[in-house]
C-alpha positions in Angstrom: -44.5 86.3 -35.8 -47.7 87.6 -35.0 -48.6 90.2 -32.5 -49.3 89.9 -28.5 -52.3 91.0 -26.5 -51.4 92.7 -23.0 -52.1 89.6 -21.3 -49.7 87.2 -23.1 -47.2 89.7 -22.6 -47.4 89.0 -18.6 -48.4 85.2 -19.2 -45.2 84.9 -21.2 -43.1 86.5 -18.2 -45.0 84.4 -16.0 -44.2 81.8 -17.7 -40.2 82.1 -18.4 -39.7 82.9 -14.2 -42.6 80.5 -12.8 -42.2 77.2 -14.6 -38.9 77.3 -16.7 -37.2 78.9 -13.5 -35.6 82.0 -15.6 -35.1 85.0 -13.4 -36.8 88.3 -13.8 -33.0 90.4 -13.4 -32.1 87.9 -17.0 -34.6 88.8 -18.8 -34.0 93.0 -18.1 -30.4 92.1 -18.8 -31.1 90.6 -22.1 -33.8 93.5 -22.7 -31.8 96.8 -22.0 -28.6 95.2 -23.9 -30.0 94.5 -26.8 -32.3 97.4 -26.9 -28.9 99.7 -26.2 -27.4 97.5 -29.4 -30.6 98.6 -31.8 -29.8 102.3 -30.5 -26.3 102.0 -31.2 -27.0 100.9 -34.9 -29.3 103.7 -35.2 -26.1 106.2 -34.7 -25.1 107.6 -31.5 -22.8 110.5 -31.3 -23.9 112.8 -28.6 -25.1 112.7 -25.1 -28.2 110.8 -24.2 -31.1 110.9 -21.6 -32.3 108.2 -20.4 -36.4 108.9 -18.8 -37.2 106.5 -16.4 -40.5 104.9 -14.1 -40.3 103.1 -11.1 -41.4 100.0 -13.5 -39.8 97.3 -14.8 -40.0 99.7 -18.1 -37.2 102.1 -15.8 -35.7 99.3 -14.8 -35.0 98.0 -19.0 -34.2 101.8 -18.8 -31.8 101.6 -16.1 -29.9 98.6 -17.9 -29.9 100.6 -21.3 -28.4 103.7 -19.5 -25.6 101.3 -17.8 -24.9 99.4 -21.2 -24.6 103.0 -23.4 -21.8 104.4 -20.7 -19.8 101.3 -21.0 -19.4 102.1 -24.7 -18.2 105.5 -23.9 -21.6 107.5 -24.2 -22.4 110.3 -22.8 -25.4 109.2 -20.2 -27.6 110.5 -18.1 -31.0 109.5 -16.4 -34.1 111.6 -14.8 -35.8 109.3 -12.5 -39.6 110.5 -11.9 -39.4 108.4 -8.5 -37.9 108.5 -5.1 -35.3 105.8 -5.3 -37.3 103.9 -2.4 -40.3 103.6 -4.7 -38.0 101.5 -7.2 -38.3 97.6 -6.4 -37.5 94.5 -7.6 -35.3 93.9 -10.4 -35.8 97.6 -11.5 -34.3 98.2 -7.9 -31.5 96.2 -8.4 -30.8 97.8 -11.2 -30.8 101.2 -10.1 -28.4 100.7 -7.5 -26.2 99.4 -9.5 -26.1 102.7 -11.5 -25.8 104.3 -8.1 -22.8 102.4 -7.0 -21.6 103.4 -10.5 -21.7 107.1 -10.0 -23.7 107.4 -13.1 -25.1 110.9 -13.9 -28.5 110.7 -12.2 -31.4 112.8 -11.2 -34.6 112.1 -9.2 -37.5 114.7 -10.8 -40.3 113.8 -7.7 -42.7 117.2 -9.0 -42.6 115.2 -12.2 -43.1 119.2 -14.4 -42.5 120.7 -17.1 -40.7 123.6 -15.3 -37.2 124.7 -16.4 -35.3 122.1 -14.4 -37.2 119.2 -16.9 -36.7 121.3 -19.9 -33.0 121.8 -18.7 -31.8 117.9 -18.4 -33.8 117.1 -21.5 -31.4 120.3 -23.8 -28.9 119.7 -26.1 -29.4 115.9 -26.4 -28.7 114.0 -29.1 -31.6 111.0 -28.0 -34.3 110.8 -25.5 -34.9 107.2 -24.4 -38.4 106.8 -23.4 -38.4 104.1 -20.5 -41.7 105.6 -18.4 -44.1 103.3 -18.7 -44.9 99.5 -20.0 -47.2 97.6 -21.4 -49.7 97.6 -18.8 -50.7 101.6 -19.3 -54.8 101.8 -19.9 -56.9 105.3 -20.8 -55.1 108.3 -20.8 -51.9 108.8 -19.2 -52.1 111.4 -16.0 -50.6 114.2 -14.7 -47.3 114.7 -13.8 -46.3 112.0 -16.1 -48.5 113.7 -19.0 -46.7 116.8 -18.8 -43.4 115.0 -19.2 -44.2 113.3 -22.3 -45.4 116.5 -23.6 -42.1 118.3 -23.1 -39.9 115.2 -24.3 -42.3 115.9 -27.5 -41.0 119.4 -27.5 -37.7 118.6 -27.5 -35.3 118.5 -30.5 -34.2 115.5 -29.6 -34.7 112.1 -31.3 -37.2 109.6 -29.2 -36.3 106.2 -28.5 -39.3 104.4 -26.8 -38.5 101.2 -25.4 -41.1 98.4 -25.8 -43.8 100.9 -26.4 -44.0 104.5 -26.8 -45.7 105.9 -23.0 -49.1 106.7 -23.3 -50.0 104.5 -26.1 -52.6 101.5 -24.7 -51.1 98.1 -26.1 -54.2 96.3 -27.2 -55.7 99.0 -28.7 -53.0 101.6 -30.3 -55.2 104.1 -29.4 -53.2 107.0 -27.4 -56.5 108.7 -25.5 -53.8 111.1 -23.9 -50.2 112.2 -24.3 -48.1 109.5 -25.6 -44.4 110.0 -26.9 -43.8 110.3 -30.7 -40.9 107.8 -31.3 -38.7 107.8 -34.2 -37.7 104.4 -33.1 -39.6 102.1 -30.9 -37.7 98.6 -29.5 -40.0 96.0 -28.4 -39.6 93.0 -26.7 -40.4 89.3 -27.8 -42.8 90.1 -30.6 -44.5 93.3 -32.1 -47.8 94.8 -29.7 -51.0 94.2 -30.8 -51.9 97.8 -31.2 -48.9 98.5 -33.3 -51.0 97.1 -36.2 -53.8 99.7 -35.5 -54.4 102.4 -37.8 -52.2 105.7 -36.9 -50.1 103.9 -34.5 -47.0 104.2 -36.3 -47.2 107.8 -36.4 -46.2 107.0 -31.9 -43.9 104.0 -32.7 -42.1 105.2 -35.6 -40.0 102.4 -37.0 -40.7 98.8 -35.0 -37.6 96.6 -34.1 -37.9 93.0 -32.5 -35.4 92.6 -29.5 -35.0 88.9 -28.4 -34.8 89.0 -24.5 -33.8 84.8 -24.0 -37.1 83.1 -23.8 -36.4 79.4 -24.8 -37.6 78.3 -27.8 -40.2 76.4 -26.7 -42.6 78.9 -25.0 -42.3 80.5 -27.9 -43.1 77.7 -30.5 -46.2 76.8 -28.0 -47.5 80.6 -28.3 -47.3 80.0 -32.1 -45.2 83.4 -32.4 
Protein backbone atom coordinates (compact mmCIF):
# COMPACT_ATOMS: atom_id res chain seq x y z
CA UNK A 1 0.00 0.00 0.00
CA UNK A 2 1.95 2.97 -0.71
CA UNK A 3 1.29 6.44 0.37
CA UNK A 4 -1.06 9.36 -1.30
CA UNK A 5 -0.06 12.83 -2.35
CA UNK A 6 -2.84 15.60 -1.49
CA UNK A 7 -4.03 15.42 -4.92
CA UNK A 8 -4.93 11.76 -5.27
CA UNK A 9 -6.60 12.06 -2.12
CA UNK A 10 -9.34 14.54 -3.87
CA UNK A 11 -8.87 12.64 -7.43
CA UNK A 12 -9.85 9.47 -5.52
CA UNK A 13 -13.04 11.24 -4.01
CA UNK A 14 -13.64 12.59 -7.32
CA UNK A 15 -13.47 9.63 -8.53
CA UNK A 16 -15.74 7.28 -6.23
CA UNK A 17 -18.83 10.22 -6.49
CA UNK A 18 -18.26 11.38 -10.25
CA UNK A 19 -17.80 8.23 -12.32
CA UNK A 20 -18.72 5.13 -10.08
CA UNK A 21 -21.80 7.20 -8.77
CA UNK A 22 -20.94 6.66 -4.88
CA UNK A 23 -22.27 9.48 -2.71
CA UNK A 24 -20.15 11.78 -0.69
CA UNK A 25 -22.83 11.18 2.78
CA UNK A 26 -21.42 6.99 2.15
CA UNK A 27 -18.22 7.58 2.16
CA UNK A 28 -18.34 9.92 5.73
CA UNK A 29 -20.60 7.11 6.97
CA UNK A 30 -18.11 4.47 6.23
CA UNK A 31 -15.23 7.03 7.53
CA UNK A 32 -16.52 8.11 11.03
CA UNK A 33 -17.76 4.34 11.77
CA UNK A 34 -14.91 2.84 11.32
CA UNK A 35 -12.71 5.47 12.65
CA UNK A 36 -15.16 5.35 16.06
CA UNK A 37 -14.42 1.27 15.76
CA UNK A 38 -10.30 1.88 15.84
CA UNK A 39 -11.08 4.30 18.98
CA UNK A 40 -13.16 1.86 20.59
CA UNK A 41 -10.31 -0.80 20.33
CA UNK A 42 -8.03 1.66 21.67
CA UNK A 43 -10.15 1.58 25.13
CA UNK A 44 -12.81 3.97 25.86
CA UNK A 45 -13.99 4.45 29.38
CA UNK A 46 -14.69 8.02 29.95
CA UNK A 47 -16.28 10.92 28.33
CA UNK A 48 -15.08 12.14 25.08
CA UNK A 49 -14.85 15.43 22.98
CA UNK A 50 -15.29 15.49 19.89
CA UNK A 51 -13.34 19.12 18.03
CA UNK A 52 -14.90 19.84 15.02
CA UNK A 53 -14.45 22.26 11.45
CA UNK A 54 -16.96 23.22 9.18
CA UNK A 55 -15.07 20.55 6.78
CA UNK A 56 -15.82 17.43 5.59
CA UNK A 57 -13.00 16.58 8.42
CA UNK A 58 -16.07 17.91 11.15
CA UNK A 59 -18.33 16.29 9.31
CA UNK A 60 -16.18 12.43 9.70
CA UNK A 61 -16.21 14.16 13.16
CA UNK A 62 -19.70 14.63 13.44
CA UNK A 63 -20.35 10.86 12.35
CA UNK A 64 -17.70 9.64 14.91
CA UNK A 65 -19.47 11.63 17.74
CA UNK A 66 -23.02 10.05 16.61
CA UNK A 67 -21.44 6.42 16.30
CA UNK A 68 -19.57 6.73 20.09
CA UNK A 69 -23.13 7.81 21.81
CA UNK A 70 -24.85 4.96 20.30
CA UNK A 71 -22.47 2.59 22.15
CA UNK A 72 -23.24 4.37 25.34
CA UNK A 73 -20.30 6.95 25.45
CA UNK A 74 -20.25 9.77 27.00
CA UNK A 75 -20.06 12.50 24.01
CA UNK A 76 -19.74 15.76 23.35
CA UNK A 77 -18.71 18.15 20.44
CA UNK A 78 -17.24 21.94 20.27
CA UNK A 79 -18.09 23.20 16.84
CA UNK A 80 -15.62 26.27 15.89
CA UNK A 81 -18.45 27.28 13.33
CA UNK A 82 -21.83 28.81 13.23
CA UNK A 83 -24.01 25.84 12.24
CA UNK A 84 -24.93 27.95 8.89
CA UNK A 85 -21.27 27.81 7.84
CA UNK A 86 -21.58 23.81 7.91
CA UNK A 87 -22.56 22.41 4.32
CA UNK A 88 -22.85 19.54 2.40
CA UNK A 89 -22.64 16.24 3.76
CA UNK A 90 -20.81 17.71 6.87
CA UNK A 91 -24.27 19.64 7.13
CA UNK A 92 -26.21 16.79 6.90
CA UNK A 93 -24.54 15.33 9.37
CA UNK A 94 -24.72 17.94 11.93
CA UNK A 95 -28.24 18.16 11.96
CA UNK A 96 -28.65 14.97 12.46
CA UNK A 97 -26.75 15.34 15.80
CA UNK A 98 -28.99 18.28 16.31
CA UNK A 99 -32.19 16.48 15.90
CA UNK A 100 -30.45 13.98 18.28
CA UNK A 101 -30.06 16.27 21.15
CA UNK A 102 -26.45 15.42 21.28
CA UNK A 103 -24.34 17.48 23.76
CA UNK A 104 -23.21 20.30 21.47
CA UNK A 105 -21.44 23.56 21.62
CA UNK A 106 -20.67 26.24 18.89
CA UNK A 107 -17.14 28.05 20.11
CA UNK A 108 -17.39 31.16 17.14
CA UNK A 109 -14.28 33.32 19.12
CA UNK A 110 -12.45 30.04 18.50
CA UNK A 111 -9.86 30.94 22.09
CA UNK A 112 -8.16 29.62 24.39
CA UNK A 113 -10.20 31.40 27.23
CA UNK A 114 -11.72 29.42 30.14
CA UNK A 115 -14.86 28.41 28.34
CA UNK A 116 -12.32 26.21 25.60
CA UNK A 117 -10.25 25.03 28.43
CA UNK A 118 -13.50 24.15 30.39
CA UNK A 119 -15.26 21.69 27.59
CA UNK A 120 -11.87 20.18 26.83
CA UNK A 121 -11.39 19.12 31.32
CA UNK A 122 -11.71 15.97 32.58
CA UNK A 123 -11.79 13.98 29.35
CA UNK A 124 -10.75 10.83 28.77
CA UNK A 125 -10.05 11.46 24.62
CA UNK A 126 -9.89 14.47 22.41
CA UNK A 127 -10.91 13.62 18.87
CA UNK A 128 -9.13 15.92 16.54
CA UNK A 129 -11.67 16.49 13.53
CA UNK A 130 -10.53 20.41 12.63
CA UNK A 131 -9.00 20.28 9.62
CA UNK A 132 -8.25 17.77 6.45
CA UNK A 133 -5.95 17.07 4.14
CA UNK A 134 -6.01 20.15 2.22
CA UNK A 135 -4.26 22.42 5.22
CA UNK A 136 -0.95 24.22 3.58
CA UNK A 137 1.73 26.57 5.73
CA UNK A 138 1.07 27.19 9.05
CA UNK A 139 -2.22 26.86 10.59
CA UNK A 140 -3.88 30.46 11.75
CA UNK A 141 -5.30 32.04 14.43
CA UNK A 142 -8.15 31.24 16.23
CA UNK A 143 -7.77 27.70 15.06
CA UNK A 144 -3.89 27.77 16.24
CA UNK A 145 -4.74 28.64 19.67
CA UNK A 146 -7.11 25.76 19.84
CA UNK A 147 -4.73 23.15 18.92
CA UNK A 148 -2.42 24.55 21.32
CA UNK A 149 -4.71 24.12 24.26
CA UNK A 150 -6.01 20.57 23.13
CA UNK A 151 -1.99 20.05 23.39
CA UNK A 152 -2.29 21.22 26.91
CA UNK A 153 -4.79 19.06 27.91
CA UNK A 154 -4.37 15.74 29.78
CA UNK A 155 -6.34 14.12 27.55
CA UNK A 156 -5.44 11.52 24.97
CA UNK A 157 -5.54 12.93 21.08
CA UNK A 158 -7.24 11.13 18.50
CA UNK A 159 -6.65 12.89 15.10
CA UNK A 160 -8.67 11.69 12.44
CA UNK A 161 -7.07 11.32 9.00
CA UNK A 162 -4.34 13.64 9.93
CA UNK A 163 -3.30 15.37 12.92
CA UNK A 164 -4.44 19.57 12.23
CA UNK A 165 -1.76 21.49 11.31
CA UNK A 166 0.43 19.00 9.82
CA UNK A 167 0.78 19.73 5.64
CA UNK A 168 0.05 16.21 4.03
CA UNK A 169 2.65 16.18 1.28
CA UNK A 170 5.26 17.39 3.24
CA UNK A 171 4.94 16.25 7.10
CA UNK A 172 6.25 19.28 7.90
CA UNK A 173 4.06 21.12 10.67
CA UNK A 174 5.33 25.01 10.01
CA UNK A 175 2.78 25.99 12.87
CA UNK A 176 0.66 24.38 15.63
CA UNK A 177 -0.37 20.93 14.74
CA UNK A 178 -1.94 18.43 17.33
CA UNK A 179 0.23 15.74 18.94
CA UNK A 180 -1.83 12.49 18.36
CA UNK A 181 -1.31 9.40 20.27
CA UNK A 182 -3.40 7.81 17.57
CA UNK A 183 -4.01 9.06 14.15
CA UNK A 184 -6.84 7.18 11.79
CA UNK A 185 -6.58 7.76 8.22
CA UNK A 186 -8.50 7.13 5.37
CA UNK A 187 -7.84 4.78 2.30
CA UNK A 188 -4.09 4.64 2.53
CA UNK A 189 -1.33 6.26 4.85
CA UNK A 190 -0.36 10.29 3.79
CA UNK A 191 2.59 10.95 2.04
CA UNK A 192 4.05 13.08 4.79
CA UNK A 193 3.57 10.50 7.37
CA UNK A 194 6.77 8.84 5.94
CA UNK A 195 8.72 12.20 6.62
CA UNK A 196 11.17 12.35 9.20
CA UNK A 197 9.64 13.52 12.74
CA UNK A 198 6.14 13.11 11.57
CA UNK A 199 5.31 10.49 13.81
CA UNK A 200 6.12 12.38 16.76
CA UNK A 201 2.17 14.47 15.36
CA UNK A 202 0.59 11.10 14.22
CA UNK A 203 1.53 8.90 16.86
CA UNK A 204 0.51 5.37 15.86
CA UNK A 205 -1.00 5.19 12.02
CA UNK A 206 -4.18 3.03 11.40
CA UNK A 207 -5.71 2.31 7.83
CA UNK A 208 -9.58 2.79 7.86
CA UNK A 209 -11.25 1.38 4.67
CA UNK A 210 -14.09 3.91 3.80
CA UNK A 211 -15.87 1.58 0.67
CA UNK A 212 -14.02 2.49 -2.37
CA UNK A 213 -14.48 -0.45 -4.88
CA UNK A 214 -11.80 -2.45 -5.55
CA UNK A 215 -11.00 -1.36 -8.68
CA UNK A 216 -10.06 2.39 -8.24
CA UNK A 217 -7.97 1.11 -5.96
CA UNK A 218 -6.16 -1.68 -7.93
CA UNK A 219 -5.82 1.14 -10.83
CA UNK A 220 -4.03 3.61 -8.25
CA UNK A 221 -1.72 0.70 -7.58
CA UNK A 222 -2.27 1.18 -3.65
Amino acid sequence: MRHLTRAEVRDLDRQAIEEFGLPGIVLMENAGRGATEKLLSAGVSGRVVVCCGKGNNGGDGFVIARHLENQGVAVQVLLFAEFDEVQGDAGVNLGVLRKAGTPLHTITEMSTGGNLEDHLANAEWIVDALLGTGTRGPVREPYAGVIEAMNRSDARRFSVDLPSGLDCDTGAAPGPCVRAELTVTFVAPKVGFAAPGATKFTGDIQVVDIGLPRRMLTSATL
